[in-house]
PAVO-295119 format. One line per field, with one value per residue (C-alpha): residue number from 1; x, y, z. Coordinates in nm, 2 decimals. Each point is the difference from the previous one (the first is absolute). Layout:
BEGIN
i	NUM ...
X	X ...
Y	Y ...
Z	Z ...
# end
This chain:
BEGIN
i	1 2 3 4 5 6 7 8 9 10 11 12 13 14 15 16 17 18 19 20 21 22 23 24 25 26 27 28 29 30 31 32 33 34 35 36 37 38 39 40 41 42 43 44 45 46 47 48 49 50 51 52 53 54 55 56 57 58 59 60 61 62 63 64 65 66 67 68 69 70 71 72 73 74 75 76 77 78 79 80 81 82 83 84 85 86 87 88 89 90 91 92 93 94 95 96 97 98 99 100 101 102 103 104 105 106 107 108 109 110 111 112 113 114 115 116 117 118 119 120 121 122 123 124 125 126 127 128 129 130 131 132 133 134 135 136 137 138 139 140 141 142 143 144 145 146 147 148 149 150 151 152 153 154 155 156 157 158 159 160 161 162 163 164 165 166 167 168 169 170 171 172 173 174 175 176 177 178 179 180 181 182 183 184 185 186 187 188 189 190 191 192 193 194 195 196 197 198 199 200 201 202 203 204 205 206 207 208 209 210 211 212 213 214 215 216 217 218 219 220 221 222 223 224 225 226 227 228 229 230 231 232 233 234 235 236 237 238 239 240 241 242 243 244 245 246 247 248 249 250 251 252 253 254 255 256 257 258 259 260 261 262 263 264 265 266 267 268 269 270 271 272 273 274 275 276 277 278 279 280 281 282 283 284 285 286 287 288 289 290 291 292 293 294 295 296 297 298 299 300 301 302 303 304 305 306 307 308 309 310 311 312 313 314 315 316 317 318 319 320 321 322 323 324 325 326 327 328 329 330 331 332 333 334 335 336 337 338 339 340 341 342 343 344 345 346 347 348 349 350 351 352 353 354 355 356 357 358 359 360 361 362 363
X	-2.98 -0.36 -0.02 0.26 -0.14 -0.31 0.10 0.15 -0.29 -0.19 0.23 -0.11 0.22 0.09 0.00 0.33 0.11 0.06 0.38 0.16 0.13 0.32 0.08 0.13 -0.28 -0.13 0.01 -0.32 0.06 0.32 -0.15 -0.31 0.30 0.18 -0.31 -0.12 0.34 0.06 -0.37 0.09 0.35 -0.11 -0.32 0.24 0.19 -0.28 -0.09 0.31 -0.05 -0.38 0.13 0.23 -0.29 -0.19 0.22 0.13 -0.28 -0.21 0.30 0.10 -0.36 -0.19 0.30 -0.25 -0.15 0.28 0.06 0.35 0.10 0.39 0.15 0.27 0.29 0.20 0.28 0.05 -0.09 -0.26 -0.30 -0.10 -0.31 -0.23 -0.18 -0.25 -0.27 0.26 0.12 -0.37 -0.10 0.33 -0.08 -0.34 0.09 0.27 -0.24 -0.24 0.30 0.11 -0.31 -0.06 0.36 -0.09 -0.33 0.20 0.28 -0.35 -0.12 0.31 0.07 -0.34 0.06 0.31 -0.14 -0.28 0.27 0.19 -0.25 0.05 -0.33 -0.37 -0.35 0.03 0.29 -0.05 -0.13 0.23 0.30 -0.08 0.19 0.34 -0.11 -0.05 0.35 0.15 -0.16 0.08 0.38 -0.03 0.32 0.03 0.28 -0.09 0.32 0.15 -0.18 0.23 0.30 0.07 0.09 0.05 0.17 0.26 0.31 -0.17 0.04 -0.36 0.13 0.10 -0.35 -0.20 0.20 -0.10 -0.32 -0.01 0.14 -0.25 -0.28 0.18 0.11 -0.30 0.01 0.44 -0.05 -0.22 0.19 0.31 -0.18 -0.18 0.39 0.19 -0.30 0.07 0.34 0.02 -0.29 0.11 -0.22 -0.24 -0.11 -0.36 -0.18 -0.22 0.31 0.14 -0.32 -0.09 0.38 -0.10 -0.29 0.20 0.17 -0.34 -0.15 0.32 -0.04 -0.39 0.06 0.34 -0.24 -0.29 0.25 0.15 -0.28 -0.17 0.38 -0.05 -0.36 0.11 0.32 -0.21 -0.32 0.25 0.22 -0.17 -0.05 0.38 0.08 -0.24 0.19 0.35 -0.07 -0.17 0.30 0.23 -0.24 0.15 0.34 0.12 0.25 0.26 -0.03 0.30 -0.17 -0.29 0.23 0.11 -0.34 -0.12 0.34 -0.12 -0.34 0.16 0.28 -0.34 -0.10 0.28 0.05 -0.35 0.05 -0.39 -0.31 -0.25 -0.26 0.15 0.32 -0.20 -0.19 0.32 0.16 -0.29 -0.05 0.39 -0.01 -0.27 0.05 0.32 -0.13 0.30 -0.08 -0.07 0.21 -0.06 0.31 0.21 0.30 0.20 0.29 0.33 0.09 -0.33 0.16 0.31 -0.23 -0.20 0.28 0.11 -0.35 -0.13 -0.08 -0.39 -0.02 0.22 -0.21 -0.30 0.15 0.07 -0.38 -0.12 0.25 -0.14 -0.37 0.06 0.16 -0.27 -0.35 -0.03 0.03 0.30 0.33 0.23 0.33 0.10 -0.12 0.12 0.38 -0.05 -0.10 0.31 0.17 -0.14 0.08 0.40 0.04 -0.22 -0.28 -0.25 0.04 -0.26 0.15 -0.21 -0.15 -0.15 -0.12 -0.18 -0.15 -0.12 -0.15 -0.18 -0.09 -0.19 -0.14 -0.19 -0.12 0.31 -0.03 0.35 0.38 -0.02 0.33 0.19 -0.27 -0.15 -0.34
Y	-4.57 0.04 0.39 0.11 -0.15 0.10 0.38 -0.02 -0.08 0.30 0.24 0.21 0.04 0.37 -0.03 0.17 0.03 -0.28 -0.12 -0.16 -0.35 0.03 0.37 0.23 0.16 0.31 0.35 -0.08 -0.40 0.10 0.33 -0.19 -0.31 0.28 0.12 -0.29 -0.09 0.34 -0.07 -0.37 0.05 0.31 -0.25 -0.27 0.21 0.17 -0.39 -0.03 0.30 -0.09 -0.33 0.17 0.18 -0.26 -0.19 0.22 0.24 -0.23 -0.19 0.32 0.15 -0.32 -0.28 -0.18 -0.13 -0.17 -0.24 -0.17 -0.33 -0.06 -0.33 -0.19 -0.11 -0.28 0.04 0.38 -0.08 0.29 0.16 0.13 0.25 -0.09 0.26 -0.21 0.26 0.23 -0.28 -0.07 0.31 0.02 -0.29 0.15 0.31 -0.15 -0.23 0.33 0.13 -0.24 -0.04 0.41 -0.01 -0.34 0.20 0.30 -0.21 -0.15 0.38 0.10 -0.34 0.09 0.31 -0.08 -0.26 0.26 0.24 -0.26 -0.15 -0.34 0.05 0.13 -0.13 -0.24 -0.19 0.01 -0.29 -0.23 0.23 0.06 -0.30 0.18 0.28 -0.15 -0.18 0.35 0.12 -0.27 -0.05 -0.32 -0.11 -0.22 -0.25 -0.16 0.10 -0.31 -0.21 0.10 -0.09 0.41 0.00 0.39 -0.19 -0.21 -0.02 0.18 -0.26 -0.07 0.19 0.29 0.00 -0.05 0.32 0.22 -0.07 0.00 0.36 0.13 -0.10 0.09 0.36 0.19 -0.14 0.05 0.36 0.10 -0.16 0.17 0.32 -0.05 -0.08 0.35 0.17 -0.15 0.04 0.40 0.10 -0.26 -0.02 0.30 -0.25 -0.01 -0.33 0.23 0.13 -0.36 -0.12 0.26 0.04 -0.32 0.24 0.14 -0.34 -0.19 0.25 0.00 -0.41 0.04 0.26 -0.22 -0.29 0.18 0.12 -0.34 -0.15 0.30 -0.05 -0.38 0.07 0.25 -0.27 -0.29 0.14 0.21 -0.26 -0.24 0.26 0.12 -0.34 -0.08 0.31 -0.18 -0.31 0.20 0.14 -0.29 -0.27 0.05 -0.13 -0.32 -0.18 -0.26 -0.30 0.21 0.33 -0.19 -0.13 0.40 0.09 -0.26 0.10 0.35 -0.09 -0.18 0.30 0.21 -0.19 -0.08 0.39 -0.01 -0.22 0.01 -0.12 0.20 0.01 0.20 -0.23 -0.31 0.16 0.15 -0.37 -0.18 0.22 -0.03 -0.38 -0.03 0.22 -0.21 -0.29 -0.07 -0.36 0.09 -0.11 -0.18 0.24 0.22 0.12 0.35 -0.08 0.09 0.20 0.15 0.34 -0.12 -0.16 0.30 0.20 -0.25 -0.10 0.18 0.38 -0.09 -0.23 0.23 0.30 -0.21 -0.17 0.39 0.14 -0.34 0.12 0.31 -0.11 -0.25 0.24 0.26 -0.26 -0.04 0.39 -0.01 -0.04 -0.11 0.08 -0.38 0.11 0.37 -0.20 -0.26 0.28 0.23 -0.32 -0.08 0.35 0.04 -0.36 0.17 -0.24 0.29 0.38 0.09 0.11 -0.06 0.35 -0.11 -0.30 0.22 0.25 -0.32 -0.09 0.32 0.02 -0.38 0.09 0.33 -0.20 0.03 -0.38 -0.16 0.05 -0.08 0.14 -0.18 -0.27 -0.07 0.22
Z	4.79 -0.09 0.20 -0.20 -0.35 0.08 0.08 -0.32 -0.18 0.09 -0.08 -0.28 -0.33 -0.10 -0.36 -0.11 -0.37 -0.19 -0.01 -0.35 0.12 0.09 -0.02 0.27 0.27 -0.14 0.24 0.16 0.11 0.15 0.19 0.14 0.12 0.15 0.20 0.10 0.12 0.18 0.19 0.12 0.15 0.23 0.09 0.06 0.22 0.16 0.14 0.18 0.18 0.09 0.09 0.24 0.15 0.05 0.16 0.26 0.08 0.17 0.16 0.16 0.09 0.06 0.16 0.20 -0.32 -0.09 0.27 0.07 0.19 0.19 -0.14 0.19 -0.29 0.18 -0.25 0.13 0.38 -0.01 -0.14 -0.27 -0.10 -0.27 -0.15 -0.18 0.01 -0.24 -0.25 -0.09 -0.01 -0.24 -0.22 -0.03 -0.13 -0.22 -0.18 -0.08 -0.11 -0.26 -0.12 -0.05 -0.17 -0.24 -0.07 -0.11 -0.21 -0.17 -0.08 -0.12 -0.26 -0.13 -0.04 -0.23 -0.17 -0.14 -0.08 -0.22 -0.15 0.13 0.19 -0.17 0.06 -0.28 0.16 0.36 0.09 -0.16 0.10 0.42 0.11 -0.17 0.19 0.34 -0.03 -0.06 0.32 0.20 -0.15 -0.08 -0.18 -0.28 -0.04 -0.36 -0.15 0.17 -0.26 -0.25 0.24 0.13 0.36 0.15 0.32 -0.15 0.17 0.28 0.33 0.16 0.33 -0.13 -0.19 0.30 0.21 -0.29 0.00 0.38 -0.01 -0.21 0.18 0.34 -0.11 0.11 0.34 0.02 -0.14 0.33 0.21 -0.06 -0.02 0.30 0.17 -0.16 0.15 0.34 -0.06 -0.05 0.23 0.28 0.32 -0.16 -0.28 0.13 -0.15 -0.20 -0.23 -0.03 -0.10 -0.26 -0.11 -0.26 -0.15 -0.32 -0.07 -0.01 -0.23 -0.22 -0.01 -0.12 -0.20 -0.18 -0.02 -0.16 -0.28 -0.04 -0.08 -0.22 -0.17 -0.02 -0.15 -0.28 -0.11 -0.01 -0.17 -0.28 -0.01 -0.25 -0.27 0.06 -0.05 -0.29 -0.16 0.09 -0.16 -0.36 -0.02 0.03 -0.21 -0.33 0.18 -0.11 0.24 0.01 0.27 0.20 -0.03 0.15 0.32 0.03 0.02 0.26 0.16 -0.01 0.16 0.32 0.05 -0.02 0.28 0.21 0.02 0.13 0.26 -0.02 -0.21 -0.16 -0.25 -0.32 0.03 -0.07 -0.29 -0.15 0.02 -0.13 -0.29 -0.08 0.00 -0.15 -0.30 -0.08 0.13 0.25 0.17 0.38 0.25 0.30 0.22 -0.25 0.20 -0.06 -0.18 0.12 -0.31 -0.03 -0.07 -0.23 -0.21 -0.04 -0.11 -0.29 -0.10 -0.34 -0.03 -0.05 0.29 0.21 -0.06 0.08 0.32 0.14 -0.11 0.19 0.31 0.04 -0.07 0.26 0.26 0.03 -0.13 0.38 0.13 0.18 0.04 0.25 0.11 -0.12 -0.39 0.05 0.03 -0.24 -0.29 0.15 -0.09 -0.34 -0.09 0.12 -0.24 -0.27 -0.02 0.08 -0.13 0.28 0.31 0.34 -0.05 -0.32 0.12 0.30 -0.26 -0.23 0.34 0.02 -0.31 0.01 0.32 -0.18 -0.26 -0.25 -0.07 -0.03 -0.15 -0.34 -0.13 -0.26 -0.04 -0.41 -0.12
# end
């Protein structure tokens, strides 16, 4: 949107010191990420609670500005009161909202971008459209044009309930709040409490979202330098046709364990397949065997399979209790020395600016 691009044009650059391409964030870069991260998610939930205010005060002190009209619904044999005045005045202050919390996300992948040195006044204006896609969490799905789907074997349905979920949880949070409330106060549960009793929960979502996508920022703007570092490390491997099938394998298990897109998984496959020149696929389906192979396949291309499981794991900030299983599992057959815990503290560690698990890999 041209508000937000534009906001991020004008938003001066603190020069920080210069970083060495591809090395870990120095003391400084990760202290000023910290701040700035610290400063957004109290803002962030700071919002919800002036949203609140905003909302309610002058419903309570002023109701004859917010007129209502008595519907008949046939289908109930009665009628029905519409407060149309309120739901405005709701969708009004919501919009303001969004747009003060997008505004903030925009601040805060700036501010990261500086601190890495993905962003300076040299490269700014050819870099503010990565920025604004950041802010805006727009997700990329070019991974599938080397045939990696996150959702296969996942029916359409079951797909669609997730995704309905997440954007409903907000709303199913409150409500159930708003019912224990009634529930243990009974009749003395004035409208005031059961109104105000969603306060905490809405500034524990903004706050959650601010971090996410501060988290999302630092991943995807470290990310292609981790991965840079990955693949340096890895060039002077020569593989066999198989070994290439185990890694492609390895790429779609990546993502299947996902059950997502992002960013840093399509670089990290495109820079695999393109360094050994593997023939992209048109759909490249998770094998069966994936993990029997993987234990009779060659030391090298084992030990480079495992580095490339727990690069992939943690190149997009999280991990899920889906992955946290699948490593328990990798580790009880002895494809992975890491337990979960180590995976977690890897996690940590990229997330501060460690850069990625390079154990047992060549150089």
């Amino acid at each position: 949107m041209r508000i937000f691009e534009r906001f991020l044009v004008r938003l001066p650059i603190r020069r920080l010191g210069p970083r060495p391409d591809a090395q870990p964030l120095d003391a400084v870069a990760v202290g000023h990420i910290r701040r700035v991260e610290r400063i957004l998610v109290m803002s962030a939930a700071g919002l919800a609670v002036l949203g609140f205010l905003g909302y309610y005060l002058p419903v309570y002190r002023a109701p004859h500005l917010f007129p209502a009209v008595t519907v008949t619904v046939p289908l109930l044999g009665g009628a029905m009161r519409l407060p149309w005045g309120e739901l405005l005045w709701a969708v009004l202050l919501t919009t303001i909202e969004l747009l003060l919390l997008t505004f903030l996300n925009m601040v805060g992948v700036h501010e990261i971008a500086v601190a890495t040195g993905f962003l300076t006044p040299e490269t700014k204006p050819e870099r503010v459209p990565a920025l604004l896609s950041i802010g805006l969490e727009r997700k990329t799905t070019e991974v599938t044009r080397y045939g990696i789907d996150p959702f296969e074997g996942l029916h359409p349905w079951m797909l669609f309930l997730f995704n309905l979920v997440l954007r409903l949880k907000g709303w199913l949070a409150n409500q159930a709040i708003r019912y224990l409330v009634r529930l243990l106060l009974g009749r003395y549960a004035v409208r005031a409490l059961l109104d105000f009793a969603g306060v905490p929960l809405y500034m524990a979502i903004n706050a959650y979202a601010a971090y996410a996508v501060l988290r999302e920022a630092k991943v995807v703007l470290m990310g292609p330098d981790a991965i840079r570092m990955f693949v340096r490390r890895v060039s002077g491997q020569s593989l066999s046709p198989a070994e290439c099938a185990l890694v492609y394998d390895t790429l779609q298990y990546i993502a299947v364990s996902k059950r997502d897109f992002h960013q840093n998984h399509y670089l990290l496959t495109r820079e695999l397949l393109e360094l050994w020149r593997v023939p992209a696929e048109a759909r490249h389906p998770l094998p069966g065997d994936y993990l029997e192979r993987l234990q009779a396949s060659t030391p090298p291309a084992r030990a480079l399979c495992q580095a490339l499981i727990l690069s992939g794991f943690v190149l997009d900030g999280q991990l899920s209790w889906r992955e946290l299983r699948r490593l328990d599992t990798m580790h009880r057959l002895g494809i992975l020395a890491e337990r979960p815990a180590d995976v977690r503290r890897r996690l940590r560690q990229f997330l501060a600016g460690g850069g990625l698990p390079l154990d047992g890999l060549p150089g």
